[in-house]
C-alpha positions in Angstrom: 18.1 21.8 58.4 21.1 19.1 58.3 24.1 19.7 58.5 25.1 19.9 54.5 22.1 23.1 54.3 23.9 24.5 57.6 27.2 24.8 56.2 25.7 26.1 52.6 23.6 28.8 54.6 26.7 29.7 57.2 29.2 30.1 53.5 26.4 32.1 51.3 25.5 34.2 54.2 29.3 34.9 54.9 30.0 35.4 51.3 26.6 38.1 51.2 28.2 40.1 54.2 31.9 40.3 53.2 30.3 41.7 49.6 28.2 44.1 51.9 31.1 45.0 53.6 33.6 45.3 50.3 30.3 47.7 48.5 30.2 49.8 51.7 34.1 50.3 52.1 34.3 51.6 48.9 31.8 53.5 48.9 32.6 55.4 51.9 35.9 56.1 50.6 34.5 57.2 47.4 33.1 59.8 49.6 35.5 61.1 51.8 37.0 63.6 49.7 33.5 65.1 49.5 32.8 64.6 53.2 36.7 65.5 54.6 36.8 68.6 51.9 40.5 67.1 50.5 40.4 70.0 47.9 40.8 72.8 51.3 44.3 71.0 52.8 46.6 73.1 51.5 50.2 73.7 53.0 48.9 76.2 56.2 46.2 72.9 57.1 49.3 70.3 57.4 51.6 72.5 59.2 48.9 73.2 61.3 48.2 69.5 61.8 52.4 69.6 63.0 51.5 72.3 65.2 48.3 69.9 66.8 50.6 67.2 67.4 54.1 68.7 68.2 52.5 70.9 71.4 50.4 67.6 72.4 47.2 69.2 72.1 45.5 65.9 71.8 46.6 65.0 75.8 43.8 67.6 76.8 41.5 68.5 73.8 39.6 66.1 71.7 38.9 66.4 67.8 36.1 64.1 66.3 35.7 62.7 69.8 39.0 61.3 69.9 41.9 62.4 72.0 41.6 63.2 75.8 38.7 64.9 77.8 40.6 67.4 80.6 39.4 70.2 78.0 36.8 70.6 75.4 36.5 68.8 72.4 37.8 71.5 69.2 36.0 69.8 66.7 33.8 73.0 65.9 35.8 75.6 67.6 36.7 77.5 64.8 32.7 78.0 64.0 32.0 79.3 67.4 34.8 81.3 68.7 36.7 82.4 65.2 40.0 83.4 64.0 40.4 87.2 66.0 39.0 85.2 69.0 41.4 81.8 68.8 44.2 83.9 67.6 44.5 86.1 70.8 43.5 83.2 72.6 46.7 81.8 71.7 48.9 84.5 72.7 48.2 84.6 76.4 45.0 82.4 77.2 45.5 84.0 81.0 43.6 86.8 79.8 40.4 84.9 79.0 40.9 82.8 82.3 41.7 82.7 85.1 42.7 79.4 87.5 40.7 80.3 90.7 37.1 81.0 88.9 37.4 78.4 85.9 40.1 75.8 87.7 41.3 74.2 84.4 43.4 76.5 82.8 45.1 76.3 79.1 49.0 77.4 79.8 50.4 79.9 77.6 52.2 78.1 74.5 54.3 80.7 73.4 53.3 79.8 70.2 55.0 81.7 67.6 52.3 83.7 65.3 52.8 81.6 62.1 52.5 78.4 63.9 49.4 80.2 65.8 47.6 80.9 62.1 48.6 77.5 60.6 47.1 75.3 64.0 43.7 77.8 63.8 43.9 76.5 59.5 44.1 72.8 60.3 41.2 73.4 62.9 39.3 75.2 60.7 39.5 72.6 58.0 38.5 70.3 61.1 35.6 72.3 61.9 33.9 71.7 58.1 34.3 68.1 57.7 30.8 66.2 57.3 31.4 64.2 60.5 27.6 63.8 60.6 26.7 66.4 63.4 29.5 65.6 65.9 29.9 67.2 68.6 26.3 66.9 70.0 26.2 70.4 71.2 28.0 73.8 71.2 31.2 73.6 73.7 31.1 75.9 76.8 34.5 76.7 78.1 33.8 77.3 81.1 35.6 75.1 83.3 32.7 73.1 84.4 29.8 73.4 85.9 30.0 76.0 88.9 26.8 76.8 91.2 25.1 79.9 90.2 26.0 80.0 86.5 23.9 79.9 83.6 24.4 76.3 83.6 22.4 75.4 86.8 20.0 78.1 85.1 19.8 76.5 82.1 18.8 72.8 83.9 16.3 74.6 85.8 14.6 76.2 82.8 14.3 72.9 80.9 12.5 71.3 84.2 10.3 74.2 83.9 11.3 76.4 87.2 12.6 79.2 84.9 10.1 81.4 87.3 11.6 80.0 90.6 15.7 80.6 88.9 14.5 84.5 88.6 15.4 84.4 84.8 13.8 87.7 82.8 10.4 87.4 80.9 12.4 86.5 77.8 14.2 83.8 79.0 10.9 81.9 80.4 9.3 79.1 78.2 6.5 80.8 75.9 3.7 78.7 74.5 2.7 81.0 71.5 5.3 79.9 69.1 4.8 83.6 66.8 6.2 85.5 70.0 8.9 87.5 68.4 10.5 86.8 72.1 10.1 83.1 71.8 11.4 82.9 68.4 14.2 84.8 69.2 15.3 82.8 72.1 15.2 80.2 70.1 17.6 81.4 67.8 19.8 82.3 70.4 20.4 78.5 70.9 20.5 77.5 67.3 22.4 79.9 65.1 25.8 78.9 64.3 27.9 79.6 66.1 25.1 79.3 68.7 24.8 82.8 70.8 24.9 80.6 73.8 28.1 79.1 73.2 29.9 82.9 73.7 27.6 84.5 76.0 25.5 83.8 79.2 22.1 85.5 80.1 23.1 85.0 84.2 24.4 88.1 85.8 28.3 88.3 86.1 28.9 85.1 84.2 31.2 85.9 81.5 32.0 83.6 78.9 33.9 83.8 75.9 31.5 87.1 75.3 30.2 89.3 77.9 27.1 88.4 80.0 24.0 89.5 78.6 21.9 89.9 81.7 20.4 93.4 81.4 21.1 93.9 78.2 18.0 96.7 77.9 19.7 98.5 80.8 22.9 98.7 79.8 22.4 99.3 76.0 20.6 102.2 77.4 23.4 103.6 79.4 25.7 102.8 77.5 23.9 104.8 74.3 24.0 107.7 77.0 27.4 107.3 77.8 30.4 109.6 76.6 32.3 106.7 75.2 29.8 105.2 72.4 30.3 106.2 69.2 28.1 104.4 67.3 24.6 105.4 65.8 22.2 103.8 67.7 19.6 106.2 69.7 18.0 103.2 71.6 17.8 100.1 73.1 16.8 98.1 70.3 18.8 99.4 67.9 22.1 99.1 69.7 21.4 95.4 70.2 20.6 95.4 66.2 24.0 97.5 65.9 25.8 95.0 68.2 24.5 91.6 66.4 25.2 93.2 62.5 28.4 95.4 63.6 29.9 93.6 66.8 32.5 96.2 66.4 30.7 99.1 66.2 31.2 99.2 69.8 34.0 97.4 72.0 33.0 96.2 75.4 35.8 96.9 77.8 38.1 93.8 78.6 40.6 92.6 76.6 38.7 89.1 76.4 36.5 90.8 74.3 38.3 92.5 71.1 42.1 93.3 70.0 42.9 96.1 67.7 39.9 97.9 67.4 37.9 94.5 66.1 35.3 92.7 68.4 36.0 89.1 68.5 31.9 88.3 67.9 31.3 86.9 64.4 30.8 90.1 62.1 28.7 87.9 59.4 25.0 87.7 61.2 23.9 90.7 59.1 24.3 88.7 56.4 23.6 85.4 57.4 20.7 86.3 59.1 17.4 87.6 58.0 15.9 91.1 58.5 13.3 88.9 60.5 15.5 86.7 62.4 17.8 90.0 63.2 14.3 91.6 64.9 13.3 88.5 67.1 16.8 88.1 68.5 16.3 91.9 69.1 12.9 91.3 71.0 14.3 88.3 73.2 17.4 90.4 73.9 15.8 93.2 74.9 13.5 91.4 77.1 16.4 91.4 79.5 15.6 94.8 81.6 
């Protein structure tokens, strides 16, 4: 190739990028009011966006992967905590956390309740943009990774020593994939907003949801106990009641619920099958 050829292939193949380029640029912004859902930012979503910036929540949290990392990235917070949970959240995070157990600790805004529902709109809005499955995984505000958790728990499992961690029969791996058990564990991690992501299956670790270690055990006592109300006469169908109508019953701790409503998503009876409803059943009642 001489030089005159050179210079011809270096400007056509220039001239063949920039119009890939150009084609591509448009078209992705051709897209992004499908993709950022423009026809949902209403007046709440930009005063929420104020709210983001004027408390500086970017110098801790992350959305989209941008921002800092001292705390958890939000990007899909609103999907796996919701609005009861975020909302008294807001108000006084100190009851959620506490410095000594978890170490990083969000301080108490004093947001005023308007600004509280407008941030928890714009976050919301965040939380449904196509952003093409980022984050990688379900947040877990714990504070980190602390021995004995079901983090540690959770490593060991996927190296295959779930038998050595002492984990229940339900949480061990399963090879027949039409266990009811094994299907239901693995909705546990999938669902969204992913069971894991609120609740832990070590004893005594409570996360944004109570620990579900012994779940069998204490649906039982609980059923016998004077303060349940609801209509369940065993084990398995208070864990049914407690998946379809988290409020049914209100575990104690103010972490938990506010004004008579359980912070746990109320919409699995719907969004769930009859089917999918039994297996997560079976695995959680694998936990004697």
């Amino acid at each position: 190739m001489n030089k005159r050829q050179t210079r011809v292939f270096a400007i056509a193949s220039t001239a063949i990028a920039s119009v890939i380029f150009l084609g591509l640029t448009l078209d992705s912004h051709r897209q992004f009011p499908t993709l950022t859902n423009t026809d949902q930012i209403d007046e709440s979503v930009v005063r929420g966006q104020d709210v983001w910036h004027n408390y500086n929540c970017i110098n801790c949290h992350t959305i989209f992967g941008e921002g800092a990392y001292y705390a958890p990235d939000l990007t899909k917070i609103t999907q796996h905590r919701g609005t009861p949970y975020l909302t008294a959240f807001l108000k006084d995070p100190a009851q959620f956390y506490n410095e000594q157990t978890h170490r990083r600790i969000m301080p108490n805004l004093n947001m005023a309740d308007d600004e509280i529902a407008d941030v928890i709109a714009f976050m919301d809005w965040v939380s449904k943009v196509d952003n093409q499955g980022w984050p990688p995984r379900p947040i877990l505000v714990t504070g980190g990774s602390i021995p004995g958790t079901d983090l540690s728990l959770a490593q060991q499992k996927q190296e295959g020593q779930a038998e050595a961690s002492g984990l229940p029969p339900g949480a061990r791996p399963v090879s027949d994939d039409n266990d009811p058990v094994a299907l239901g564990e693995a909705l546990f991690k999938s669902v969204v907003p992913t069971c894991s992501a609120c609740h832990s299956i070590a004893p005594g670790v409570n996360l944004a949801g109570p620990s579900l270690a012994g779940m069998a055990t204490l649906a039982e006592k609980t059923i016998q106990s004077g303060d349940y109300q609801g209509k369940a006469k065993t084990a398995e169908e208070f864990i049914r009641e407690s998946i379809v109508e988290p409020s049914a019953y209100l575990h104690p701790g103010a972490m938990y619920s506010a004004g008579g409503t359980s912070f746990m998503p109320p919409s699995y009876g719907k969004d769930l099958t009859e089917e999918q409803v039994d297996h997560l059943v079976a695995y959680l009642n694998s936990f004697k």
